[in-house]
C-alpha positions as CSV (number, residue, x, y, z in Angstrom):
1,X,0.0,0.0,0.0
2,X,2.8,2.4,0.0
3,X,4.7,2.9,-3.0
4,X,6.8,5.5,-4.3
5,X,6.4,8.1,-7.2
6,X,8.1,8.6,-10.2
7,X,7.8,8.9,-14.0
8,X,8.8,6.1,-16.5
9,X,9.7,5.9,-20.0
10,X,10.1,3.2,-22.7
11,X,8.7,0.4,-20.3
12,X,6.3,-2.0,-20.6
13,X,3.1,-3.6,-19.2
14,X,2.5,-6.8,-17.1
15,X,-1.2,-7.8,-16.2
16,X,-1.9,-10.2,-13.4
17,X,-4.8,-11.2,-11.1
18,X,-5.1,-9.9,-7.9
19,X,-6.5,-11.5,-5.3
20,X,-8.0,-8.9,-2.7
21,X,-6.5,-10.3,0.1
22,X,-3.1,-9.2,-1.4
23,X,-4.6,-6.0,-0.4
24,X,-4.1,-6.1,3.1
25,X,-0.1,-6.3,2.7
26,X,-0.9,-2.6,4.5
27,X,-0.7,-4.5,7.8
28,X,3.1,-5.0,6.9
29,X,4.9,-2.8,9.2
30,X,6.3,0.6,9.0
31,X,8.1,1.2,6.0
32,X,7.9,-0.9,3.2
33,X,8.3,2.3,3.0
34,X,10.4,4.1,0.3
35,X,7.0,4.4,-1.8
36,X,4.3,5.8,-2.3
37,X,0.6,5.1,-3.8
38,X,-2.8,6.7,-4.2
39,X,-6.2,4.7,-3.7
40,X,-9.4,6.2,-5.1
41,X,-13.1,5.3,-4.1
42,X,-15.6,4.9,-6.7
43,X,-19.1,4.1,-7.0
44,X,-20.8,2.8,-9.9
45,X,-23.7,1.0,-10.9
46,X,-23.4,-2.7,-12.6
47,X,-26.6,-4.0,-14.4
48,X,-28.2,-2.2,-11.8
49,X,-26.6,-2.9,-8.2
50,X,-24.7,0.0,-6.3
51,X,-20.4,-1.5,-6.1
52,X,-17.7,0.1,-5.2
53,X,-14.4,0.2,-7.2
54,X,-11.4,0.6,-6.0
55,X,-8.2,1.7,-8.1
56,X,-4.8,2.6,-6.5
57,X,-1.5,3.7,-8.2
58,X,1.5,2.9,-7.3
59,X,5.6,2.8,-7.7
60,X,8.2,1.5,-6.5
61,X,11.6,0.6,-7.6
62,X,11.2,-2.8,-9.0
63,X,8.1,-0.9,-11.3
64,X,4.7,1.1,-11.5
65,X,1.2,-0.5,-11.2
66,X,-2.4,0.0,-11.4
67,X,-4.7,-2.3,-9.5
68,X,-8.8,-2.2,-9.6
69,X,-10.9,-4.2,-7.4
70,X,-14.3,-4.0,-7.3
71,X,-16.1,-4.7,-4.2
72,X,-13.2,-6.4,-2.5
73,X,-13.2,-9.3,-5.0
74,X,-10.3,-11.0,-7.2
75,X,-10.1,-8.4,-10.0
76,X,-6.6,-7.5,-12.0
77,X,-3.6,-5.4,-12.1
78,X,-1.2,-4.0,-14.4
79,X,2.2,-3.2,-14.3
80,X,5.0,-1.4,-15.9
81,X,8.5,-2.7,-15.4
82,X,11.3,-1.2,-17.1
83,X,12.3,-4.7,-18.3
84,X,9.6,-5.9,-19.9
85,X,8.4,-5.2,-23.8
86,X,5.0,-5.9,-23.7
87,X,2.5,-3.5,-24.7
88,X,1.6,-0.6,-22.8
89,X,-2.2,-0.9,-23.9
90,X,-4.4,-3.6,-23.5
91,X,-8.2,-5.0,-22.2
92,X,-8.7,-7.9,-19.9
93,X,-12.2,-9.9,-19.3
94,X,-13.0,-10.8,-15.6
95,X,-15.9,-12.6,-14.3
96,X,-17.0,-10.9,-10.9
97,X,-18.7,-12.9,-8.0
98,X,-19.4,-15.3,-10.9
99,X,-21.8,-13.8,-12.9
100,X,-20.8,-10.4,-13.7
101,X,-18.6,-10.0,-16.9
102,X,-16.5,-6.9,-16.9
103,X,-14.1,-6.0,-19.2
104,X,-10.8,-3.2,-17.8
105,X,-9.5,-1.5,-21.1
106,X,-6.1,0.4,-20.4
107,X,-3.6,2.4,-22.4
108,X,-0.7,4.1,-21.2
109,X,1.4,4.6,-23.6
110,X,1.7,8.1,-24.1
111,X,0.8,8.7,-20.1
112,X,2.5,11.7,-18.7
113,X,3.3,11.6,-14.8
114,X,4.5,14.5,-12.2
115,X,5.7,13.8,-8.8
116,X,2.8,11.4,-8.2
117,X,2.2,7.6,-8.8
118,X,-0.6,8.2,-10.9
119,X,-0.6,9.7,-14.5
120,X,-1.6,13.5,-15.4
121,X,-3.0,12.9,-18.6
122,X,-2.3,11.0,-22.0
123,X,-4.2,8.1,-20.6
124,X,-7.6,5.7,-20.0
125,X,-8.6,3.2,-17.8
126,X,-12.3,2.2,-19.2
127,X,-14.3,-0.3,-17.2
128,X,-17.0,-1.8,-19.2
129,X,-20.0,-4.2,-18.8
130,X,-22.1,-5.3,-21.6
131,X,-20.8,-2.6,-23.7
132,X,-21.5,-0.1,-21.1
133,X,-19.2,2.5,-19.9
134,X,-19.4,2.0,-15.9
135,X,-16.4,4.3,-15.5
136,X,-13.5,6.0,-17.3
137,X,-10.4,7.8,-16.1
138,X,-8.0,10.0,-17.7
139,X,-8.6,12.1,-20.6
140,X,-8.1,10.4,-23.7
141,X,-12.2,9.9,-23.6
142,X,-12.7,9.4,-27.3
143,X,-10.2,7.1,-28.0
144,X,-11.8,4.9,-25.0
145,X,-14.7,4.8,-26.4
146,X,-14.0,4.0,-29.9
147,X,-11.9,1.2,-28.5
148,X,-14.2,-0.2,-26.4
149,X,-16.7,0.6,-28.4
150,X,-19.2,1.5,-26.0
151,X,-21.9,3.4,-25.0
152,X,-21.6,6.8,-23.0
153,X,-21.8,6.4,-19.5
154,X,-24.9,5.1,-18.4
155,X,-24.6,6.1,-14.6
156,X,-22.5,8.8,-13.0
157,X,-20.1,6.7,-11.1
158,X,-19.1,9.4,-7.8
159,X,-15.4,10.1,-6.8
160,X,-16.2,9.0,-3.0
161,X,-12.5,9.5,-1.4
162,X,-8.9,9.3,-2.2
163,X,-6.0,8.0,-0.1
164,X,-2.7,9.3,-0.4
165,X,0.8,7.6,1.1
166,X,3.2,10.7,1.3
167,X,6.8,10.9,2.0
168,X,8.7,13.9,2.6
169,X,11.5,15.6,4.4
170,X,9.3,19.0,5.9
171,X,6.7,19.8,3.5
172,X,3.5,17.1,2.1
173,X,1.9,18.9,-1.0
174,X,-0.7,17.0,-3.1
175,X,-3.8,17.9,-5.6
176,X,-7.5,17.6,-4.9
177,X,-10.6,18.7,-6.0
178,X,-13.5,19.1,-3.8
179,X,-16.4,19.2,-5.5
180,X,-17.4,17.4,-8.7
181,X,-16.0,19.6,-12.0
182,X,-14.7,21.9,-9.4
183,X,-11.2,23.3,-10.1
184,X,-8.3,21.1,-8.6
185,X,-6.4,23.1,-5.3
186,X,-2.8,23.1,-4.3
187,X,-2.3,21.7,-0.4
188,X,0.6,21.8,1.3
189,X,1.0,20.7,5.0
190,X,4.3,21.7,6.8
191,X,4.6,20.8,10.4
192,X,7.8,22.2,12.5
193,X,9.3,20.2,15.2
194,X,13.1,20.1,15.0
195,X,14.6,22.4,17.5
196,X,11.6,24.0,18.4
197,X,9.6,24.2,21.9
198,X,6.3,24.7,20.6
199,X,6.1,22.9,17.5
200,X,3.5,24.7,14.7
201,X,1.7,22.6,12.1
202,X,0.3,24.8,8.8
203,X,-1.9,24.2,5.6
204,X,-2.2,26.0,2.6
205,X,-4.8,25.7,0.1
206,X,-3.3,27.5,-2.9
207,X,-0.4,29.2,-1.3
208,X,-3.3,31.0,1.4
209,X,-2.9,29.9,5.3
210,X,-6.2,27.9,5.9
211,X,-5.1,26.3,9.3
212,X,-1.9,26.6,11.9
213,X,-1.7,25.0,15.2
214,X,0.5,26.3,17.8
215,X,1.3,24.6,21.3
216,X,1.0,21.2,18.9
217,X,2.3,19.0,21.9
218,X,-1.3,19.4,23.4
219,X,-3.1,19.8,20.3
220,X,-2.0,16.7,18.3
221,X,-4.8,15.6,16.9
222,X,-8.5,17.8,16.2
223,X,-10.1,19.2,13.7
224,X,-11.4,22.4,12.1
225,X,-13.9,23.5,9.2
226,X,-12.4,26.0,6.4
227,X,-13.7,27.8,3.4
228,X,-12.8,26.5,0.4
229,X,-14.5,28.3,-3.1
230,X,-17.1,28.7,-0.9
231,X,-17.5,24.7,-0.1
232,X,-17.0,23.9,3.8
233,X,-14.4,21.6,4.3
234,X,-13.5,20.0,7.6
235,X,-9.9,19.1,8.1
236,X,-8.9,16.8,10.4
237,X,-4.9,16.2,12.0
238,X,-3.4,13.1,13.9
239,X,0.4,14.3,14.2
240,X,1.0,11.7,17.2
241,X,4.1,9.8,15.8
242,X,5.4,12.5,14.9
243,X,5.9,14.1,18.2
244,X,6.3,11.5,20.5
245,X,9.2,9.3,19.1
246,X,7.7,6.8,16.6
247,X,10.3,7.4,13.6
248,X,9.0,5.1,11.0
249,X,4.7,5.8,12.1
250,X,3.0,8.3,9.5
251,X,0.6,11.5,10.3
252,X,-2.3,11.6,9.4
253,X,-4.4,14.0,7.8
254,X,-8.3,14.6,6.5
255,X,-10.2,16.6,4.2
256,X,-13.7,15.9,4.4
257,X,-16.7,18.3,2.5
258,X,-19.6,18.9,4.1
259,X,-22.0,15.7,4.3
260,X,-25.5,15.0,4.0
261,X,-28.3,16.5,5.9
262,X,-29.3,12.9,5.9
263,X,-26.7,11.7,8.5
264,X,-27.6,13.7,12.1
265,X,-25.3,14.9,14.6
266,X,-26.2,11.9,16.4
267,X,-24.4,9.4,13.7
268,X,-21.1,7.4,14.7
269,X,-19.7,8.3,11.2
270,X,-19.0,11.9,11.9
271,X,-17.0,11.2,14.7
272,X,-14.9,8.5,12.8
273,X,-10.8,8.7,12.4
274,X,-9.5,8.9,9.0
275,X,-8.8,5.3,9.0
276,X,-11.9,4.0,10.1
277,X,-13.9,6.9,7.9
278,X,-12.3,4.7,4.7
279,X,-13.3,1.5,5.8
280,X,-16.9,2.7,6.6
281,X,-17.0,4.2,3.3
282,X,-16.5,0.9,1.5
283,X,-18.4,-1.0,4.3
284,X,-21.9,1.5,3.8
285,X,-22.0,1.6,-0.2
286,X,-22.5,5.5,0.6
287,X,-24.0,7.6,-1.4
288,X,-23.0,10.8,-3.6
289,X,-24.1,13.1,-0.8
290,X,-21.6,12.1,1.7
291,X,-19.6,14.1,0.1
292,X,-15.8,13.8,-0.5
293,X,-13.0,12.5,1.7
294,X,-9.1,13.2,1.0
295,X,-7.1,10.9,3.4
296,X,-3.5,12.0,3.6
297,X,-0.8,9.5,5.5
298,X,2.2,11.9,5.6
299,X,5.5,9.7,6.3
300,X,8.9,11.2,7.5
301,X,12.3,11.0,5.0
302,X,15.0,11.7,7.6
């Protein structure tokens, strides 16, 4: 689960199953560390019933990857290693929970990538059932669909959260948009604690101060609710390992938008952690008006 970012060039592409319980090699301690990966939440519709799919990006030295899983069952993943020369373009057909037929189409030949694991642009992923586009990424939109030769998309599928694995020496910046066609902001987190009494933790939202904690030794965890374009968004901080001698643990960090009037005060899930928010997300099928979750694990490269 954390893999590290980078860009690649002439390599090529490996597809594999992938068995979901491969998935939980995040209990694996610490740092498996130098890497770095991103997780999105989707939900879609197939032939009618409300799934979740989840795609995470990742890198590491022996390669890149892109797995998809769709309701925690076996689904497939593809990889880039520099000494392979396969194709960087290809579909696979997957039966799901044994009746389901899906087909993934990729091609990532001409991605372009930043400092992230995923790509920037020059790319697809296209899942598709019964010639139905459940959900596309990237923006090379009509070439997906003339080579999967589908319909549009029958059914919104909803951006639900996104899990980031972060490694950096003073400074965590990352992208994310908060509302759906909304423009994509800037973050940066910098917390200061070498040599300092009262160490400070800051965030930025394109370049502007949204949030800084002083006195952080008693305030190492909370939250607080910011204006972004307009859009409440609640921000939530665990900086625990940080200050208090675990070297290899992670901070971490929340962005949540506002949520439904249809979950009260009175409802367990507003008062989640990070962590457990993203397993109740995938546990409750949600629904579009929860609203958006960015969950940031920030890790330390002394």
């Amino acid at each position: 689960m954390k893999d590290f970012p980078s860009c690649f060039g002439e390599n090529g592409v490996q597809v594999a199953d992938f068995s979901s319980s491969s998935s939980s090699s995040s209990s694996s301690g610490g740092r498996q560390t130098a890497q770095n990966s991103v997780t999105c939440l989707y939900q879609s519709l197939i032939h009618g019933r409300p799934c979740l799919i989840t795609v995470t990006w990742s890198k590491s030295l022996m390669g890149q990857s892109m797995t998809m899983v769709i309701d925690d069952a076996t689904f497939c993943k593809v990889e880039v290693k520099p000494w392979l020369f396969a194709k960087r373009k290809g579909c696979r057909a997957i039966d799901i929970n044994g009746c389901d037929k899906v087909e993934v189409y990729w091609d990532l030949f001409s991605a372009r990538y930043g400092s992230g694991p995923e790509p920037l642009d020059g790319y697809y992923i296209a899942l598709v059932v019964d010639r139905e586009m459940v959900l596309l990424l990237g923006d090379l939109r009509k070439e997906a669909f003339r080579k999967t030769n589908s319909s549009s998309l029958g059914s919104s599928s909803v951006f639900l959260a996104k899990r980031e694995h972060i490694l950096s020496r003073s400074v965590y910046c990352t992208k994310a948009r908060f509302r759906e066609n909304g423009r994509i902001h800037d973050i940066a987190i910098e917390c200061e604690t070498a040599g300092l009494v009262e160490p400070r933790l800051s965030v930025r939202i394109d370049e502007k101060m949204v949030l800084q904690v002083k006195r952080l030794a008693w305030k190492f965890r909370g939250n607080q609710t910011v204006l972004v374009d307009g859009l409440p968004v609640e921000i939530f901080w665990d900086v625990h390992n940080w200050l208090f001698g675990h070297v290899i643990g992670s901070a971490v960090f929340m962005f949540r938008t506002a949520m439904s009037v249809e979950l009260s005060s009175n409802d367990s899930f507003s008062d989640l952690s990070p962590v457990s928010r993203w397993q109740t997300l995938k546990e409750r099928k949600p629904q579009a008006s929860l609203g958006f979750s960015l969950i940031l694990y920030a890790w330390k490269n002394e």
